[in-house]
C-alpha positions in Angstrom: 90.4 92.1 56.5 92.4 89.2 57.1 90.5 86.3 57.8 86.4 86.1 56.7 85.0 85.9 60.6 85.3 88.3 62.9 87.8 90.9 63.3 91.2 90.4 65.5 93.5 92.1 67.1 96.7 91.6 69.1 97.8 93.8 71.4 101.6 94.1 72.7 102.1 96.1 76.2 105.4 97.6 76.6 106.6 98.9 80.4 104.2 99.6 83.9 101.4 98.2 85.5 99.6 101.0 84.3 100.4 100.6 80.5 99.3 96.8 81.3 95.8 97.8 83.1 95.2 100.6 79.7 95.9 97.7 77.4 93.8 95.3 78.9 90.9 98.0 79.1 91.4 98.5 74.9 90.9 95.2 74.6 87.4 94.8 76.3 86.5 97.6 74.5 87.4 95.5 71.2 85.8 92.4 72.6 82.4 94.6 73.3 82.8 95.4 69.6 82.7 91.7 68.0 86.8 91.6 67.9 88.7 88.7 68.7 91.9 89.4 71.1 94.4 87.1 69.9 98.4 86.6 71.2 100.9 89.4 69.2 102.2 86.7 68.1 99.0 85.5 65.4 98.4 86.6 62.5 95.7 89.2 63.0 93.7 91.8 61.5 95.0 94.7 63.5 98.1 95.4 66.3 98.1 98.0 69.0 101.4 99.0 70.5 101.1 100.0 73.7 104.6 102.0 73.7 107.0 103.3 77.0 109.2 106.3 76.6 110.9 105.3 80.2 114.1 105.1 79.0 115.7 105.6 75.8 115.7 101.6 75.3 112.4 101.2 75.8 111.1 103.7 73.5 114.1 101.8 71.2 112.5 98.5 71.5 108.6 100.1 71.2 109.9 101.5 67.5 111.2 97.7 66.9 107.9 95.9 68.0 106.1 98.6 65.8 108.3 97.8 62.6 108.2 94.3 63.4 104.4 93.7 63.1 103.8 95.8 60.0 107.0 93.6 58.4 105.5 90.3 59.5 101.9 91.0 58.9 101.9 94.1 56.0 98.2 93.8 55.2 97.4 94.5 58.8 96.0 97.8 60.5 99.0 99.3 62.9 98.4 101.1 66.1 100.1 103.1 68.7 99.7 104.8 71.4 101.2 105.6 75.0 104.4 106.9 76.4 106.5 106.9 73.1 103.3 108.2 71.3 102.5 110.9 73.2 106.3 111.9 73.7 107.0 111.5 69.8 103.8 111.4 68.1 105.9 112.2 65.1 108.8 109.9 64.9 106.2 106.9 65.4 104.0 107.9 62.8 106.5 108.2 60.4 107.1 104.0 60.9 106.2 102.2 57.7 102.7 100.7 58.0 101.4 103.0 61.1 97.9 103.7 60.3 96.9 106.1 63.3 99.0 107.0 66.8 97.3 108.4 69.8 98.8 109.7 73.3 98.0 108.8 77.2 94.9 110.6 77.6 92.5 109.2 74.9 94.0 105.7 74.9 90.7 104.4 74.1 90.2 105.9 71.1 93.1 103.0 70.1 90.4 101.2 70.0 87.6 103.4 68.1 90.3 103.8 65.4 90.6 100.0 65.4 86.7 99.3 64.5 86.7 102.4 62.1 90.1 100.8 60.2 88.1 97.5 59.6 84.4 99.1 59.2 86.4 100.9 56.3 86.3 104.6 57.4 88.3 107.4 57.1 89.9 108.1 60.0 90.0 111.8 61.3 94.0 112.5 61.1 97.0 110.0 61.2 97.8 111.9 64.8 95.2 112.1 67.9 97.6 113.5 70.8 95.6 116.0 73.4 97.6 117.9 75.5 98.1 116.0 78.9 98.6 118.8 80.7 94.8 120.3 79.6 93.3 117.1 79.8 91.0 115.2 81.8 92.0 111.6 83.1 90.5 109.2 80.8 86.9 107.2 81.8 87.8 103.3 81.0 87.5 100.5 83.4 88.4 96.5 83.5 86.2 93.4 84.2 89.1 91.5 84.7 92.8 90.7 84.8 95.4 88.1 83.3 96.7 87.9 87.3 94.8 86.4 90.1 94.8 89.7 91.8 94.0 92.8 90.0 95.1 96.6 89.1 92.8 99.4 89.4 94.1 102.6 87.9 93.4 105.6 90.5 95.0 108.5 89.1 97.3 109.3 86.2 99.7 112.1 86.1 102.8 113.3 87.9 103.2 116.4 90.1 107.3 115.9 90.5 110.1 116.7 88.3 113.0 114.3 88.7 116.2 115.3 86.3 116.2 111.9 85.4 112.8 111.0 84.2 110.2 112.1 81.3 107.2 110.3 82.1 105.9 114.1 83.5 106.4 115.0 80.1 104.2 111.9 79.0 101.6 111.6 81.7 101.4 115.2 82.5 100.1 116.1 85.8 98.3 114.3 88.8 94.2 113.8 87.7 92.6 111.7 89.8 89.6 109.5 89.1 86.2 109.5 90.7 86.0 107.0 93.9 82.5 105.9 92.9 84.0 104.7 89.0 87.1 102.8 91.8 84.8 101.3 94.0 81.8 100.2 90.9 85.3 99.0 89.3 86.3 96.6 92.3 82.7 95.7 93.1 82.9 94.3 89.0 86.3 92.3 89.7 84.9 91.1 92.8 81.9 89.5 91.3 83.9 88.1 88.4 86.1 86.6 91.6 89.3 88.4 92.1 90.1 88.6 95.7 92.7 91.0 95.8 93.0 94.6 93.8 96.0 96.8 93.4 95.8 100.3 93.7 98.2 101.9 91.0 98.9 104.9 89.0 101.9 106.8 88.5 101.9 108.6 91.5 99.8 106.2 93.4 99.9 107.9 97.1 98.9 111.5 95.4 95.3 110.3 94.6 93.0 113.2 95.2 95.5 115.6 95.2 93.7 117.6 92.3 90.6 117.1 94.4 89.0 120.4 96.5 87.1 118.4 99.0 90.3 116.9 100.5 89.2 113.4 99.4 92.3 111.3 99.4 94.2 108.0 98.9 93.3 107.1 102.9 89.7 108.0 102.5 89.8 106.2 99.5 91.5 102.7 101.0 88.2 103.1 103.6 85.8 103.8 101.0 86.9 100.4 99.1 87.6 98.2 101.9 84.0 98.8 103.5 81.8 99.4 100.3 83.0 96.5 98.1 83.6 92.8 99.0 87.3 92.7 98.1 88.9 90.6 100.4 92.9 92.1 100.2 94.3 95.6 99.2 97.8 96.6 98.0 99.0 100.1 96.9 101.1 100.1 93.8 104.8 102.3 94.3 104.7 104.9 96.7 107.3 107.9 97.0 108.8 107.3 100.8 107.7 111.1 101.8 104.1 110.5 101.7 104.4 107.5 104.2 103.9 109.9 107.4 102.6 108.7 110.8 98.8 110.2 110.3 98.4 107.9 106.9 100.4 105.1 108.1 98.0 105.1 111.0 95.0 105.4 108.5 96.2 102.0 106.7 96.6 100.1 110.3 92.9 100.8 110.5 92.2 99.2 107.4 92.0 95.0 108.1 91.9 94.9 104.4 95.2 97.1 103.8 98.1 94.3 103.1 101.5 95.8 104.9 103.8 95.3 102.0 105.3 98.6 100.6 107.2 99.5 97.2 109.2 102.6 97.9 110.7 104.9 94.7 113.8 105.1 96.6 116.2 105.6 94.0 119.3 106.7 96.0 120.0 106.3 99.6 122.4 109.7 99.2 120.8 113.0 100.2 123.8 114.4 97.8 122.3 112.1 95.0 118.4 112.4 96.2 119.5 116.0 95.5 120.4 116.1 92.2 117.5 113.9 91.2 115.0 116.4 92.6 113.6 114.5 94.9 111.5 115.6 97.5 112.9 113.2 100.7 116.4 112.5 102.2 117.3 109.2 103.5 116.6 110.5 107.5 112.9 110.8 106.2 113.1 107.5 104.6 114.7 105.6 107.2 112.2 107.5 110.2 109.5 106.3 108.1 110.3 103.1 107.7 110.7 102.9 111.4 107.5 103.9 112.1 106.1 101.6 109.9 108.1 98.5 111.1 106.6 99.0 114.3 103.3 99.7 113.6 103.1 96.5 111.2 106.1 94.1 112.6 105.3 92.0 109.5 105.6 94.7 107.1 108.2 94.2 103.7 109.9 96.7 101.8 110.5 96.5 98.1 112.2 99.0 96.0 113.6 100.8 93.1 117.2 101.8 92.5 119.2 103.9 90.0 122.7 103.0 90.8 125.5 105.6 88.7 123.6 108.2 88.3 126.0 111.2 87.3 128.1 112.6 89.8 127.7 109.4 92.3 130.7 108.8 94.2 132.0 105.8 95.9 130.8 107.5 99.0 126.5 108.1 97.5 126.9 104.3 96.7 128.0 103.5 100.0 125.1 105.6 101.6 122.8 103.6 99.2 124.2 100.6 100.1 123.6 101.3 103.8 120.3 102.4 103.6 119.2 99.0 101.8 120.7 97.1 104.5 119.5 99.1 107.5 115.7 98.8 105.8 116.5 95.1 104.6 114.4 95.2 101.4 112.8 92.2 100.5 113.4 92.9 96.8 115.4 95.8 95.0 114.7 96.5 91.3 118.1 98.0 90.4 119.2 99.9 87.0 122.0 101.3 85.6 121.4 105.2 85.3 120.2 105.4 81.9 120.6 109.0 79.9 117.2 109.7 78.9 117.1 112.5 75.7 114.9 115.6 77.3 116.1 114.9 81.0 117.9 117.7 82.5 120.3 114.7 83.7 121.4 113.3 80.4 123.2 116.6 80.0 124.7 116.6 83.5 128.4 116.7 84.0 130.4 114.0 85.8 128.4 110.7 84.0 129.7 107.0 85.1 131.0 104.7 83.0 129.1 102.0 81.9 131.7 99.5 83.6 131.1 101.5 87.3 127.2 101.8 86.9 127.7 97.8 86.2 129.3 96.8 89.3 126.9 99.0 91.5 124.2 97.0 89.7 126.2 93.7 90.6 126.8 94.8 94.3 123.6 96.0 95.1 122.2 92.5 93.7 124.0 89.9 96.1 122.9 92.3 98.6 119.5 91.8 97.9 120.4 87.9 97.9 121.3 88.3 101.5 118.5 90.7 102.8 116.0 88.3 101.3 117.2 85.7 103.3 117.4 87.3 106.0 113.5 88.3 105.8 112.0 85.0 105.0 113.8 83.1 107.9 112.2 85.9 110.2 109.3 84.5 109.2 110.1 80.7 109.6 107.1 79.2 111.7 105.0 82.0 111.5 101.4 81.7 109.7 100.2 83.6 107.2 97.3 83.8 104.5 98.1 83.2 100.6 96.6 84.2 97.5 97.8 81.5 95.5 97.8 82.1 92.0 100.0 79.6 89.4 100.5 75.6 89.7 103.1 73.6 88.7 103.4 69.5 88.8 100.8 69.3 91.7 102.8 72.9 93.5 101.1 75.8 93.8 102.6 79.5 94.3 100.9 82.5 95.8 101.7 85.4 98.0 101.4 86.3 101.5 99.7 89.4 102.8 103.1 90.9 103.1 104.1 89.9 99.3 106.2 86.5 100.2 105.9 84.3 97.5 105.1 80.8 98.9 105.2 77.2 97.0 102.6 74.4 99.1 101.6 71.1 97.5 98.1 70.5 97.2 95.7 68.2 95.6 93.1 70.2 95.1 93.3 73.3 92.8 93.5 76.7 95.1 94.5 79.0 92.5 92.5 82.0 93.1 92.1 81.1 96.2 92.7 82.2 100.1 94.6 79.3 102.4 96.2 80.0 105.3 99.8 78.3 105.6 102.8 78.1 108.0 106.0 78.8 106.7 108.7 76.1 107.0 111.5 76.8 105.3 113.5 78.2 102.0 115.5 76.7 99.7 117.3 79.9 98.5 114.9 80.1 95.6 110.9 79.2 97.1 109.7 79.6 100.6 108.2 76.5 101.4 105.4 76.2 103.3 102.7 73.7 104.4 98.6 74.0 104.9 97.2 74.5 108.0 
């Protein structure tokens, strides 16, 4: 042990909001156990390294920050789990200083080892990986979050398999959690005062799909907004396909439901959306998205992108291009097609150079500087409501139901809080708005 009082720990999150929500239920677990959750950055008595696999980078840069605490603090206890874990149990084990790994379906046990490690136990094998594929979704929950609003974990698990990407591999397949552990979850964050929850997972809109009773992500939206007190509910990425007329009509229903939406688009090319293995063209997305417009005029888009992925000519860019314009995205998260080792698309002929994928990535991002524009001055004059959430110099900064982020004045602290607010203006940077 490190220091005489109680034991700490600092925990470092690498990748999704899902990774982020596991890491923060870890370290309750910890804090129920007498530890002391200190920054990554302190000297502590043990580190877990919450790893991503995502892209060959990341799980780069998760092997750094696993070398890098064990070299700064070699007396501590080293943990890892997640994405890299479960992928390569093996190579991260192998790092100097690692004293136990774990994979994505007994993240928790991150924590077990932890108390074990400084109780001064033997722990049972170096390696805890279950299958993913055989396993149940983990039981873990949060009383809180470091946002004002908050992720809830619904499911885990994947039921595609896109050439580009290993998190099946990782995550395994779609298990969904129990709505009665969701809604006991939310009632918890809404008595600690969160007003808004995210729904998330990594296939967020199939929730309930391992289910036999045809329970399912609409039912569950209901079930929260009527039998908890939250005040605002988002859903985390969805895939466009799932957004049909019978569940966008489900989430008009819902007062509660917040009409922004973050589509895993990818590509705009049906050629591209192809060779991806995905299970949509760009006439379902774009019929979709219509339908949704007009059900919910206020209703934003937000995306993500892969621009060069192999074999995409100057014509699948262009078809990209146009589909970003025609749904006017609010937001685009764009990446350079990345080869990912395992991916049936890092072995694909026909791969862009670096210097091409580059200037999609540049292309697509002034056009996101325009298409935001374009968005907020729609909505010049027009009230909404704000969750406001950080202050800076007597400003504060929130979102509206439809995910603007808004800067007001105020005198009086309203972080955490609900205001309405009419929108005035934007400076090409904040949309500025005043109190009603």
């Amino acid at each position: 042990m490190i220091n005489n009082g109680s034991p700490t720990v600092g925990v470092y999150t690498l990748g999704c909001r899902l990774n982020q929500y596991e890491s923060t239920a870890i370290e309750e677990a910890l804090s129920e156990n007498g530890f002391i959750v200190l920054p990554f950055s302190e000297k502590c008595d043990v580190y877990i390294i919450n790893t991503c696999a995502v892209t060959e980078e990341s799980e780069k840069k998760s092997r750094k920050i696993v070398r890098r605490a064990h070299a700064e603090n070699p007396d501590a206890f080293v943990i890892v789990t997640g994405c890299a874990s479960q992928v390569h149990s093996d190579v991260m084990a192998a790092i100097p200083g690692v004293s136990y790994v774990c994979g994505n379906r007994n993240k928790l046990s991150a924590a077990e080892a932890a108390i074990m490690l400084m109780r001064g136990e033997n722990i049972d094998g170096k390696i805890s990986i279950m299958d993913v594929e055989a396993s149940p979704i983990e039981k873990m929950s949060i009383t809180r979050s470091e946002r004002t609003r908050a992720f809830v974990k619904i499911e885990d698990g994947c039921d595609n398999h896109c050439t580009y990407c290993i998190i099946k591999t990782a995550r395994g397949s779609v298990v969904s959690r129990r709505a009665d552990e969701i809604i006991e979850e939310v009632k918890t964050l809404c008595r600690a005062g969160y007003e808004e929850v995210v729904l998330t997972g990594v296939e967020t809109a199939s929730y309930g799909k391992d289910f036999e009773d045809g329970y399912d992500l609409a039912l569950l939206i209901r079930d929260v907004a009527q039998k908890t007190d939250i005040k605002r509910i988002r859903l985390g990425s969805l895939e466009p396909s799932v957004l049909k007329k019978a569940l966008v009509d489900k989430l008009c229903a819902e007062e509660k439901f917040l009409p922004s939406f973050h589509l895993s688009l990818q590509s705009g090319s049906n050629r591209v959306l192809a060779a991806m293995k995905r299970k949509y063209n760009r006439e379902t997305v774009l019929s979709n998205v219509a339908y949704i417009k007009e059900k919910m005029p206020a209703a934003t888009f937000t995306c993500d992108i892969i621009a060069g992925f192999p074999g995409e000519s100057e014509e699948d860019f262009a078809d990209t291009y146009d589909i970003a314009e025609r749904i006017e995205f609010l937001h685009m998260h764009v990446f350079p097609f990345s080869k990912r080792e395992g991916t049936p698309a890092a072995k694909m002929p026909c791969q862009l150079p670096e210097s091409v994928k580059n200037e999609r990535v540049k292309r697509l991002a002034e056009l996101e500087k325009t298409l935001r524009t374009k968005n907020i001055e729609r909505f010049i004059g027009m009230e909404f409501c704000v969750l406001f959430e950080t202050e800076k110099n007597g400003v504060y900064t929130g979102h509206t139901e439809n995910m603007l982020e808004v800067s007001v004045p105020s005198e009086i602290d309203i972080r955490g809080k609900i205001v309405k607010v009419k929108i005035i203006g934007y400076d090409g940077e904040k949309v500025l708005a005043e109190k009603v």
